[in-house]
N, C-alpha and C positions, 0 to 999 in steps of 0.2 A: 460522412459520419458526423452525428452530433457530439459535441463533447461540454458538456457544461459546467463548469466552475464555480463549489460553493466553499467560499475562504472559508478556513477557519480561525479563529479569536487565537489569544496567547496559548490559550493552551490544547484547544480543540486542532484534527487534523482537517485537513481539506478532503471534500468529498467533493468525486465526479461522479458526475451522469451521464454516462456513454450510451448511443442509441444509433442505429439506422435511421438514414435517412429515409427509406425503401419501406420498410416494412414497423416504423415506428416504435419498434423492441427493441432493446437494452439490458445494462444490469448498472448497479450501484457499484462504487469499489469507497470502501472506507468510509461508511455512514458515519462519523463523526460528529459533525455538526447537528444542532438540533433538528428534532424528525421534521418537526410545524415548515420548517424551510427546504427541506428533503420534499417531504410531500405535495406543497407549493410549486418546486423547482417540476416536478414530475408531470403534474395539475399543467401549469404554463407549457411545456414542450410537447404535452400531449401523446406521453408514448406511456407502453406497461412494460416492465420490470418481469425479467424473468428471473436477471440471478443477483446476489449482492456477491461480491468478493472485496475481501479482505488480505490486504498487502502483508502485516502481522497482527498477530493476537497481541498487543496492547489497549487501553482502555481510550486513549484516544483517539482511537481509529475504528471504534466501532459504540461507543456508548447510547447508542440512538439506535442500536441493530433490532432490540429488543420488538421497539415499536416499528422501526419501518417493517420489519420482516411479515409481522402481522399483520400490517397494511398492504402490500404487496401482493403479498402468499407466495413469494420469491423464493427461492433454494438458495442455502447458503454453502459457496467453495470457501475452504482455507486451506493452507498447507498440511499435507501429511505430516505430523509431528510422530510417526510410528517408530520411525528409526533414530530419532536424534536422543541422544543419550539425558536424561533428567538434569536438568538444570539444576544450580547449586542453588541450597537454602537460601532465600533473602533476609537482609535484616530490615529490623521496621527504620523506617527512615523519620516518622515521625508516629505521635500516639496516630491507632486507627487506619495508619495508612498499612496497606498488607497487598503484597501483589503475588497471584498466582499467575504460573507460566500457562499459557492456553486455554485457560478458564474461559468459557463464553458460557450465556447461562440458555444454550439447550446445543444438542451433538448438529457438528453441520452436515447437512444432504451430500456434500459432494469432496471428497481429500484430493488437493490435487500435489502433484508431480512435479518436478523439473520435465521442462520437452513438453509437459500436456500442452492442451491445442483448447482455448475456451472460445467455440464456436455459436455465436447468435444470428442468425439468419445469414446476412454478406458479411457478418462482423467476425474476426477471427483474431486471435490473440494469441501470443505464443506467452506461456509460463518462466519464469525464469527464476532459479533458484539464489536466490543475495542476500544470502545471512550476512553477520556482522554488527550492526543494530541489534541484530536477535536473530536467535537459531531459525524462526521459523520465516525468515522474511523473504518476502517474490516480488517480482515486477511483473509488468505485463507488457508486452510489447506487440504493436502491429498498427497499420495503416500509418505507419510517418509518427508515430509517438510511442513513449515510453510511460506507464505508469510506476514511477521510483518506488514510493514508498518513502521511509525514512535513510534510504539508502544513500539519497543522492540527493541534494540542493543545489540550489541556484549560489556558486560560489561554495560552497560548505560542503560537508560531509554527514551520516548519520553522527552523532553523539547521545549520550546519555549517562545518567548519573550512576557513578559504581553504587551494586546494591541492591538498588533501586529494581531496575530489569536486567533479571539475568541473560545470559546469550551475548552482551555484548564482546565482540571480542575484534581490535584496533583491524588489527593483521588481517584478519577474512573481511574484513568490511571495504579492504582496499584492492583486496585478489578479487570481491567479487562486480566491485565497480569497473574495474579493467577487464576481469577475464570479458565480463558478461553485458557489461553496459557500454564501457567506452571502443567498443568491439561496431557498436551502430554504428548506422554513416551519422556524419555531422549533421546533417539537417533534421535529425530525428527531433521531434519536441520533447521535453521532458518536463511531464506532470510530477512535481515531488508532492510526497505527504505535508511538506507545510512550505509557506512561504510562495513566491513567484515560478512561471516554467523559465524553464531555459531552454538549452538548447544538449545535445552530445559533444556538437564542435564547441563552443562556446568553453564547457566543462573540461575539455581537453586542454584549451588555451589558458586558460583566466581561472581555471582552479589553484591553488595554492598549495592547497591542504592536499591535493593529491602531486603536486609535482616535490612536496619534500617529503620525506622517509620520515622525516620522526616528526611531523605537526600531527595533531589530531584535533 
């Protein structure tokens, strides 16, 4: 499996490019980072892009979607947000600044599920549902790694500013790091939405923030 690493800056997320070895197909998860380096990244590995996915619908985890998707012609999966109850009013945090829960600006091809199964040729992934960070937040897991998300850091936990994005909520961000994450064997690698990978065992050991009740 190819897996490729594009950092992202302070405030942009990290975006991979996952691909068969085999058959040179792939999908994006969290185009983040600017497209011109997506596109580059995609150019050099020499594979096509069938689907992008998206860990949650925040803006730093998809602000380049716009254009890769049209560069691609990829299908776009995000979480089903049909059942999650509407998120509370945000207030503006600063002039201009205005955040909608789920807004991406066109409907995605594909809603997925807790349990779904995103299948690209030998590449298989199992869905996982880890709100907390935000209602709509997933990981992806399969072949020996974990795609976090804002769920899970290297040493850290998701966080974010009251207000700001609604869904955050302390309590389910740490049920859903144990029920569902630290549930993997230890050698799992774990890709987060920002910063360094780590590892499951690692997180289990040498986290903090989840061995006391009340850090966040």
């Amino acid at each position: 499996m190819i897996v490729k690493v594009l950092d992202g800056d302070s405030i942009a997320a990290n975006c991979y490019i996952v691909a068969s070895e085999t058959t040179k197909r792939g999908m994006i998860i969290d185009p983040g980072v600017k497209a011109k380096y997506i596109s580059e990244a995609v150019e050099e590995l020499n594979i096509s892009v069938s689907l992008i996915v998206l860990t949650h619908v925040h803006i730093d985890h998809f602000s380049a979607l716009d254009i890769v998707k049209k560069n691609t012609k990829a299908q776009l999966a995000v979480f089903d947000t049909g059942n999650i109850k509407a998120s509370p009013k945000t207030s503006q945090i600063m002039k201009g600044l205005v955040f909608v829960p789920f807004e991406l600006p066109f409907q995605p091809d594909i809603l997925l599920k807790d349990g779904d199964t995103i299948d690209i040729d030998d590449l298989h992934f199992s869905v996982l549902y880890t709100p907390g960070h935000s209602s709509d937040g997933i990981s992806f897991w399969g072949h020996g790694v974990v795609f976090s998300g804002d769920t899970l850091f290297r040493r850290r936990i998701g966080i974010l500013l009251p207000g700001l994005y609604p869904g955050h909520d302390p309590k389910q961000l740490k049920e859903s790091i144990r029920e569902k994450l630290l549930t993997l064997p230890d050698e799992t690698i774990v890709y987060p939405g920002h910063g360094a990978a780590t590892t499951i065992g690692e997180e289990r050991r040498l986290n903090r923030m989840l061995q006391s009740e009340g850090s966040m």
